[in-house]
C-alpha positions, 0 to 999 in steps of 0.5 A: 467486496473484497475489503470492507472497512466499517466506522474505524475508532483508532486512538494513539493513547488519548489522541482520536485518530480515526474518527469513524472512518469507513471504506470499501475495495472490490476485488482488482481496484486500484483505491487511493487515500489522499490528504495532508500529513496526520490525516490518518492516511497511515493509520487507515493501513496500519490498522488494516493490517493488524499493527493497530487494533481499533478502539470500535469499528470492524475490518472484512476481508472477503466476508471474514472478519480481521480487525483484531487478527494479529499481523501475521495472520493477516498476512497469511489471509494475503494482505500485503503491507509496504509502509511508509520508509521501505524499512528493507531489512539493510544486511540482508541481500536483495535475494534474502530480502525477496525470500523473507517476503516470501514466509507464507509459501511453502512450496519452493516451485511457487517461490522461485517461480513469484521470485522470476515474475519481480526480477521480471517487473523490477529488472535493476534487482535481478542485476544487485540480487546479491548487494545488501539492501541498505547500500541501495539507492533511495529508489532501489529500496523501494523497488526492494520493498515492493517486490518483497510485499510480491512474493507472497501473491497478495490479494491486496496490497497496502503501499504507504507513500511509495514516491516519497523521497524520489526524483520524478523520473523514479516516481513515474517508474514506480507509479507504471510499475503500481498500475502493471501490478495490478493489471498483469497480476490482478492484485487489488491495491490500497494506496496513500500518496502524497501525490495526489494528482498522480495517485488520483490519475492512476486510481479508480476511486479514492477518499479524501482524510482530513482530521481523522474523517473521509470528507469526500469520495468518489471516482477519482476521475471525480474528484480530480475534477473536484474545486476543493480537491484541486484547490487543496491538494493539487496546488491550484488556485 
């Protein structure tokens, strides 16, 4: 198992978050996390990625425990997180953004060689290689903060809502590039999308949040197929 996450209790001051939240993620799965606004889908990532540090509950990544290693250390153990905004650094260029994601390397062969392979999947950047991240488009920065996450080789992934904000011929792009991803480079990915049906679509399995609490989980061929899922987050009848 190469994430095990174990009845997470996470406060935001006195509001309960996480109610007990527990997951798993094999090694080169694509893992979703669906369900409305405040369910504690973001929580989920953020506190897998040391931003949080849960009130109870452990987080295990191959075996060794993580859940109160501060993020950087987590990173270094290849935890990549792209969260929710693209948050790119804006005055740096598209070159200096991929070598600030690149911090957990230290051998210039490898880097170069990581920096080939994203200019390779995301080509539109290798053209504004030189351009400042924050005169990007909407799309363009998302790519950016993908490919950032890239650099570093992560074993896992965490992207929170990578379609939010684009036009659809986008959010197929980027959700074709999330599943070449994760073929061509092996890399396990957590995803939280508001896009269900897509996200469910492209993901082996998935959890359903309501309230702070995973309501349902399966296969997501599954839970496609689920009444209350298709009723509730994929707008049918």
């Amino acid at each position: 198992m190469l994430l095990q996450v174990t009845n997470l209790q996470v406060y935001y001051g006195h509001i309960h978050a996480l109610k007990g939240i527990s997951l798993e993620v094999e090694k080169g799965e694509i893992v979703t996390l669906i369900g409305a606004n405040g369910a504690g889908k973001s929580t989920t990532l953020k506190t897998i990625s040391g931003l949080l540090t849960p009130r109870e509950g452990h987080i295990t990544l191959d075996g060794q425990r993580i859940d109160h290693a501060p993020p950087h250390a987590i990173a270094g153990l290849g935890i990549a997180h792209v969260p929710e905004g693209r948050h790119v650094f804006p005055r740096l260029t598209v070159d200096e953004n991929l070598e600030m994601g690149a911090f957990t390397l230290n051998d210039r062969a490898t880097i170069n060689k990581q920096k080939e392979f994203v200019f390779h999947i995301f080509p539109r950047l290798a053209e504004r290689r030189d351009q400042k991240g924050g005169t990007l488009s909407g799309g363009e920065q998302q790519m950016l903060a993908t490919a950032r996450a890239l650099m570093m080789r992560p074993r896992l992934m965490l992207l929170d809502e990578p379609s939010m904000g684009l036009a659809p011929v986008l959010v197929e792009a980027i959700f074709d590039t999330i599943r070449d991803i994760n073929r061509t480079q092996g890399t396990t990915i957590l995803l939280v999308e508001q896009n269900a049906r897509a996200a469910l679509k492209l993901a082996n399995k998935g959890y359903v949040l309501e309230t702070g609490r995973i309501v349902l989980a399966g296969p997501a061929s599954q839970l496609l197929a689920d009444e209350r899922v298709r009723k509730a987050y994929l707008g049918e009848a």
